[in-house]
C-alpha positions as CSV (number, residue, x, y, z in Angstrom):
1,X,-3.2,-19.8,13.1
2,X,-6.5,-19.1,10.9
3,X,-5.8,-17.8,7.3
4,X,-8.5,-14.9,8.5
5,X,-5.8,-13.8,11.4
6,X,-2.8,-13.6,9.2
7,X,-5.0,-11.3,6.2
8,X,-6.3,-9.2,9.5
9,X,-2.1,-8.7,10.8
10,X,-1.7,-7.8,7.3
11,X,-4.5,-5.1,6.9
12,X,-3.3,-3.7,10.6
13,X,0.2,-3.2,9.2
14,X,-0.9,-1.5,6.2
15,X,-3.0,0.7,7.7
16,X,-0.2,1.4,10.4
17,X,1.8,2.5,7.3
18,X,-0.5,4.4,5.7
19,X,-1.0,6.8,8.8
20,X,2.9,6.7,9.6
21,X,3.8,7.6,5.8
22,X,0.6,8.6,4.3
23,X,2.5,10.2,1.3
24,X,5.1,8.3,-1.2
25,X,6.5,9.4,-4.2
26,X,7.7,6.7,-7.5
27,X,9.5,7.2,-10.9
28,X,8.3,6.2,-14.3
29,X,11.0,6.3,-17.6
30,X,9.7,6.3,-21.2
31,X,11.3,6.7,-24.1
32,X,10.4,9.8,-25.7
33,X,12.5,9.7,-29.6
34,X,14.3,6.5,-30.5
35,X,16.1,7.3,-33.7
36,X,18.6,4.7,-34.3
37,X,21.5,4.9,-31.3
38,X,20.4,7.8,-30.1
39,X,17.6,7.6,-27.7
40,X,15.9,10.5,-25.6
41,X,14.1,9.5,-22.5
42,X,11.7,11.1,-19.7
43,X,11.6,10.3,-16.2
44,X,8.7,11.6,-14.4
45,X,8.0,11.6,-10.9
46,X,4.5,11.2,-9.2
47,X,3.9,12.0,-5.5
48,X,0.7,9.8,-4.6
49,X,-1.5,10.3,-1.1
50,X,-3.2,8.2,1.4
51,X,-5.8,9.5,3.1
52,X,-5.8,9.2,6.9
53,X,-9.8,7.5,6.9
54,X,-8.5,5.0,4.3
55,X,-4.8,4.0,6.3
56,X,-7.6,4.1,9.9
57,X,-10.5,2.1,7.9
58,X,-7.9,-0.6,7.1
59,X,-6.5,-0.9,10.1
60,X,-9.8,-0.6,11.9
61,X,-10.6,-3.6,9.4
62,X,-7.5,-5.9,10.4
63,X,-8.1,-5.7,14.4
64,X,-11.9,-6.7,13.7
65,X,-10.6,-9.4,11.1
66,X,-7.7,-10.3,14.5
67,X,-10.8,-10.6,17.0
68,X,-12.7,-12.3,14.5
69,X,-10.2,-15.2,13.9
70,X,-9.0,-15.7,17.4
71,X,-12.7,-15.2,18.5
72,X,-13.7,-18.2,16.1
73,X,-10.6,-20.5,17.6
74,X,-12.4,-20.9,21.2
């Protein structure tokens, strides 16, 4: 297969993600004092979104990117 039709499968699967879980949450840990052993550290959490036209636009991108490579094989 065409390099073209494995980046359009991956665009369609991301986009598939980003409408089945458009929302995702990740963790970040910093130190906050460091004075000798004793260290004090943060954790914070950030809740990120992905809009529905972005997770559709990619996927609409990776069928047309599909069609285009298998077109281009005949």
């Amino acid at each position: 297969m065409k390099s073209i039709v494995w980046l359009g499968a991956l665009f369609a699967l991301l986009g598939i993600l980003g409408l089945v879980i458009p929302e995702f949450s990740t963790s970040h840990t910093r130190d906050v004092v460091n004075l000798g052993a004793v260290k004090v550290q943060s954790t914070e959490k950030s809740t990120h979104m992905v809009p529905p036209a972005l997770g559709a636009g990619v996927l609409i991108l990776g069928v047309i990117l599909i069609g285009g490579g298998l077109y281009q094989r005949r």
